[in-house]
N, C-alpha and C positions, 0 to 999 in steps of 0.2 A: 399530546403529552400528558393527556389526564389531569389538568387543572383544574377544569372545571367543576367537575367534578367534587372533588377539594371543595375551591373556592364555596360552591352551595351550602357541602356539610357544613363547612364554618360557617356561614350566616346562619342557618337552620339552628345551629349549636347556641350562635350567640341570641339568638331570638329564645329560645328554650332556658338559657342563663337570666336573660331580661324578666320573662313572663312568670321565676318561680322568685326573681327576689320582689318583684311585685305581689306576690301572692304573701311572700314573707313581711313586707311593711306592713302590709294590710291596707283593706277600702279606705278607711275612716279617713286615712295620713295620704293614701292616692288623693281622695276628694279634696282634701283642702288645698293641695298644690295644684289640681286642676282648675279649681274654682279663683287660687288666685292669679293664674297665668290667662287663663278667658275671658277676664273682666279686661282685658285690650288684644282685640284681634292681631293686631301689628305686631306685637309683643310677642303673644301666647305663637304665630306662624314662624315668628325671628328665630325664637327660641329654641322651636320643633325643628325646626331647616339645619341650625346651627349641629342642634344635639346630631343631628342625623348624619351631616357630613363629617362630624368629630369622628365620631363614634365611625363610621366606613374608615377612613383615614387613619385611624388609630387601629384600626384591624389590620389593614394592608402591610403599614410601617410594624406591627409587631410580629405580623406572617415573615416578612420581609426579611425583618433582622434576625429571625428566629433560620431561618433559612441560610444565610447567610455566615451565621455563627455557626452551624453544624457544617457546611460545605468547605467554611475556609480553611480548615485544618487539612482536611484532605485534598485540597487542591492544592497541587504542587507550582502545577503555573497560571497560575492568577488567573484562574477563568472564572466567569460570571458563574452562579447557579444555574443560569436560563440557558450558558453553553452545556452545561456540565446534563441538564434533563436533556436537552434537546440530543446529543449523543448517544446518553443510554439507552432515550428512548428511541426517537425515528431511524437512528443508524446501525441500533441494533433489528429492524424491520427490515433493513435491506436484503437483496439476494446475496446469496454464496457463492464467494467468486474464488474458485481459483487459481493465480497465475503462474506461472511457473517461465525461469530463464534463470539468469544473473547478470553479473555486469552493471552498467548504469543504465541498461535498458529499462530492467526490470521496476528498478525504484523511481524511471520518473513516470510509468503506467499506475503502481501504487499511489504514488501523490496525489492522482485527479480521482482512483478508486475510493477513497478513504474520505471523499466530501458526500459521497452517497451512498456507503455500506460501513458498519463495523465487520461484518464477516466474510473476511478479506484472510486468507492463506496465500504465503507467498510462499513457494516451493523453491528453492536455491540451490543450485548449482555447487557442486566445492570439490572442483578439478583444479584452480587455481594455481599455480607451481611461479609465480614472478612476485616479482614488489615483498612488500611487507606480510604480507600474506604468506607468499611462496618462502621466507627466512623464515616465519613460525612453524611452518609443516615441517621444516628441516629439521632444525634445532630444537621442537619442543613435541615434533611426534603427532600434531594432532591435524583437521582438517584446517581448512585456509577461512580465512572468518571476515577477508578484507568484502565479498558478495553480499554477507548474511549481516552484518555491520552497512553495507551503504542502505539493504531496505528494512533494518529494524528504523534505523531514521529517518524513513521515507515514509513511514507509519505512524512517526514521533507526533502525539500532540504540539509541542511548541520544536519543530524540525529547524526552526532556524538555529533558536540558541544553542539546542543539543547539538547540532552537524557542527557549529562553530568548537563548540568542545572535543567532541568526541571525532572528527574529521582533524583538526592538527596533526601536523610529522612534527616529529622530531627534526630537528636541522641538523643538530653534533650530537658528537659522544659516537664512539666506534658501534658499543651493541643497540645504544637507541635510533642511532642517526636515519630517521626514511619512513621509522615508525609511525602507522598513527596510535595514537590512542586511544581507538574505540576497541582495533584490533586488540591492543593488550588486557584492556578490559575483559573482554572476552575471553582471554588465553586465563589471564587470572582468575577469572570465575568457572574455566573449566578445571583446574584445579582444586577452587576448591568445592567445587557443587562434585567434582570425581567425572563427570562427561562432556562430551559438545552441546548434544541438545539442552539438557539442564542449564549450560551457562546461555544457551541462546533465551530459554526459558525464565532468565534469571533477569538478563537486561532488557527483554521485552518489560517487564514489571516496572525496572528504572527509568524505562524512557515514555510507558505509561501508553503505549501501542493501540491503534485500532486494528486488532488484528492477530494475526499470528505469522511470524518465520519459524521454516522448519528447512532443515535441507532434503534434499531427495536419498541420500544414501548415508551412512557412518559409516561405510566401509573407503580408506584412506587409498586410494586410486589414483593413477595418470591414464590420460589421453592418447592415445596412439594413433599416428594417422598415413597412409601413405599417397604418395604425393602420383602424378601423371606417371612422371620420369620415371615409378618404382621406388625412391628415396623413402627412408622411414624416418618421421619423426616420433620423439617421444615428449609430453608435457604440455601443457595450454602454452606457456608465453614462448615456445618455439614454430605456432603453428602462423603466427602473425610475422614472422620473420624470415622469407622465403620468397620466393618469385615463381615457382610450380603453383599450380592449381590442385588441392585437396580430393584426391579419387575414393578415397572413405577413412572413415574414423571407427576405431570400435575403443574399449576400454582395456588399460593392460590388465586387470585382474577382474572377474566377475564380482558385481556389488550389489548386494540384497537389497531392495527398497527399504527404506526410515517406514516402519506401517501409521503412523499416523498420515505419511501422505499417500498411499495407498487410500487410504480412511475416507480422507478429505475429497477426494477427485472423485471416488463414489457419490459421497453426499454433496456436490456441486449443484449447483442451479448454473452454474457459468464458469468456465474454462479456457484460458485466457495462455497460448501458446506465443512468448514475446512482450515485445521487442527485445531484444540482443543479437548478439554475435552469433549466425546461425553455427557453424560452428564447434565454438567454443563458451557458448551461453543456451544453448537450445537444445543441441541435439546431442550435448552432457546426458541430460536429464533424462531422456528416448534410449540412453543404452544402461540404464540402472535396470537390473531383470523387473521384466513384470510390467512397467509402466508405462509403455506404450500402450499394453494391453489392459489397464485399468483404464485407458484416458479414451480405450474403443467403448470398452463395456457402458463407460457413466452415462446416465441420460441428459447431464445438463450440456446445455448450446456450447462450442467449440469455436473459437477465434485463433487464429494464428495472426498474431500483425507484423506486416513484414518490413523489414528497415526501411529509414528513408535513404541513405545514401550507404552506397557499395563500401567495403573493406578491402585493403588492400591484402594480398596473402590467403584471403576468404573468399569473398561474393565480387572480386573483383570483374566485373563488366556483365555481371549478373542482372536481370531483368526479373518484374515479380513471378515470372511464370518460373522462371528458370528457378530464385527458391524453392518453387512449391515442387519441383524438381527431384530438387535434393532431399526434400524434409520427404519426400515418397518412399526414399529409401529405408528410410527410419520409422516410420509411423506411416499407418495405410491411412491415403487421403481420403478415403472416405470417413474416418472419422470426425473431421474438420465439415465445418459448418461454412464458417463465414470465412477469408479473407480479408483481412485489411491492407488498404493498398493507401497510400499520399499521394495525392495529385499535386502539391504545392509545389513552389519553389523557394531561391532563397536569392539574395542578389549576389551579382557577378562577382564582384570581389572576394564574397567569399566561396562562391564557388570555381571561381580559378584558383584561390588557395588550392581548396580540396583537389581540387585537378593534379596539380604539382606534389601532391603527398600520392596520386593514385586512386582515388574514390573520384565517385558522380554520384548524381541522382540517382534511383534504380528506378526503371524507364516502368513506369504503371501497366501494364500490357496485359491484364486478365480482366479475360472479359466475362459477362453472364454467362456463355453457353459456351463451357470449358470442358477440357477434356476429363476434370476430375469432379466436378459436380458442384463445386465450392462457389458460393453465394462473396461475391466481392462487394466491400465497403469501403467507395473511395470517397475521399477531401480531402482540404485542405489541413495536413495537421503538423503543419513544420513552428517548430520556435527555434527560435538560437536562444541559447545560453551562454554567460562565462565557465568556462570550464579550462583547469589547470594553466591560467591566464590569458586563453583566446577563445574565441567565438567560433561555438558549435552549436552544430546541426541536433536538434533533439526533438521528438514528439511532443507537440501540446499535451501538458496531462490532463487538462481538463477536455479540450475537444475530444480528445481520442477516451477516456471512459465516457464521455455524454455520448459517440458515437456508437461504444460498444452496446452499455446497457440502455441507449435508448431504443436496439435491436431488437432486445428480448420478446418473445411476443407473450 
């Protein structure tokens, strides 16, 4: 972190401060304070030791609080200085990573990214058309903010207090009622910043980010998908609400790529395809023009991690091979590197839940010497969380980035 460094100049400094106010007393006035401290060894070494450790001690405490007084003004949530270099420094060293999905896939692979890189892009999804999200696209015209809100706080230095903020619904009130708050944040600062991106640009800043959100397109789209039977649906939150199996997806209007994520998936050291809804969190972002074909061209390594338990309406009784399947359709799998596959499980309880809603495990089944080339990374990386007041299934954030970029070569 370059302390040292430091640290030397200042001794160096303060030795150079020492040796010209001794030149400034003068010999005469040096001699007779030497002479009368050396007439007792005990004394004259007490004395020297004392001065010595004062004098370090009183460097340290005035580096210290000098440090501390400049830091504290600018730290918003009460971090130490030592967190605050430690960040700028080492985690701005890390590789460039990145991810692209939406959903809560997205933002719990960011949480374990953000303890070993600042330069972290999270590409977003914003097909969105349900919940809170899906009432602002209506009524206010612009994209769906509820993706781009769960991983700006997924990024958040202090993620807990801001998510307890800015994650609140509204309970009542006709037009508030279901809202979160972070959503309208957003909707208000597109407003008044005049765009999307500017307001996503606006509360990366308030919530003090490592990192960056950006969505993959600004062009205001639905999903279109049709189904075995020939049925067409229209809109993300109708494609989870069906009992056919999804025979392809394309986008109802063509949508230009956002070019700063163009930009970014160039300049990648690591590209990070998942976890979400394949879907309607993945293979969104694979039909924006161009961007399948940015994510062939980059030279950084390529990860797809593949859910751990099936969707009902989606990946239902789906296996990982069987993803990588689907995702063929949409992106040539030879651009993909790695695979990530879970080997864990979870206990019966809660997997007979899951059972009675239509999801399982998705059964690990790719192996080394596959038909598409892709290099598999299995473990264990199942955690449950609380989530909307019951226990789910979610990727460890830290196993699964220690997995990723412990890859890299």
């Amino acid at each position: 972190m370059k302390v040292k460094r430091w640290g030397i100049l200042g001794i160096l400094s303060a030795l150079l401060v020492g040796f010209s106010l001794i030149l400034l007393i003068g010999r005469a006035r040096i001699g007779v304070l030497y002479d009368l401290l050396a007439s007792d060894p005990v004394y004259y070494y007490l004395v020297a030791g004392l001065t010595f450790v004062g004098g370090v001690l009183g460097l340290i405490w005035s580096v210290s609080s000098l440090a501390l007084s400049v830091a504290g003004p600018m730290d918003l949530f009460n971090q130490p200085p030592s967190d605050l270099i430690w960040k700028s420094r080492l985690l701005s060293k890390g590789p460039k990573v990145v991810a692209i999905g939406g959903g809560t896939g997205l933002s719990v692979l960011l949480r374990g990214l953000k303890k070993y890189t600042s330069n972290i892009t999270a590409i977003v999804t914003v097909m969105d058309d349900g919940g809170s999200s899906g009432r602002l696209r209506r009524e206010m015209d612009m994209l769906p903010p509820g993706d781009i809100r769960n991983c700006l706080l997924a990024l958040a230095d202090d993620e807990s207090r801001m998510s307890e903020i800015l994650q609140y619904r509204f309970k009542n009130g006709a037009e508030l009622g279901g809202h979160s708050l972070g959503n309208l944040v957003i909707a208000g600062l597109e407003q008044i910043e005049g765009s999307f991106d500017r307001a996503i640009e606006e509360t990366s800043k308030l919530l003090n980010i490592r990192g960056r959100v950006i969505p993959s397109t600004l062009k205001n789209t639905n999903l279109v998908a049709r189904l075995e039977g020939g049925n067409i649906l229209t809109g993300e939150s109708a494609l989870s609400d069906h009992p056919e199996r999804i025979e392809e997806i394309k986008l109802e209007e063509e949508a230009p790529p956002y070019p700063p994520a163009v930009a970014e998936i160039k300049d990648a050291d690591v590209i990070i395809l998942g976890p979400g809804s394949l879907f309607t969190s993945l293979i969104p972002n694979l039909l924006v023009d161009g961007l399948a074909e940015s994510l062939k061209k980059s030279s950084g390594k390529k990860y797809y991690v593949i859910n751990i338990m099936t969707e009902p309406g989606e990946t239902e009784g789906m296996s990982a091979i069987d993803h990588l399947k689907v995702l063929s359709k949409y992106l040539d799998p030879e651009t993909l590197d790695y695979a990530v596959v879970n080997t864990g499980g979870a206990d019966e309880e809660l997997l007979d839940r899951y059972a009675r809603e239509g999801a399982e495990l998705v059964e690990p089944d790719l192996v080394n010497d596959n038909e598409y080339g892709i290099k598999p990374l299995m473990a264990d990386l199942v955690d449950t969380v609380e989530l909307e007041g019951k226990r789910t299934v979610k990727h460890d954030s830290d196993r699964l980035a220690e997995l990723i970029l412990g890859s890299i070569d």
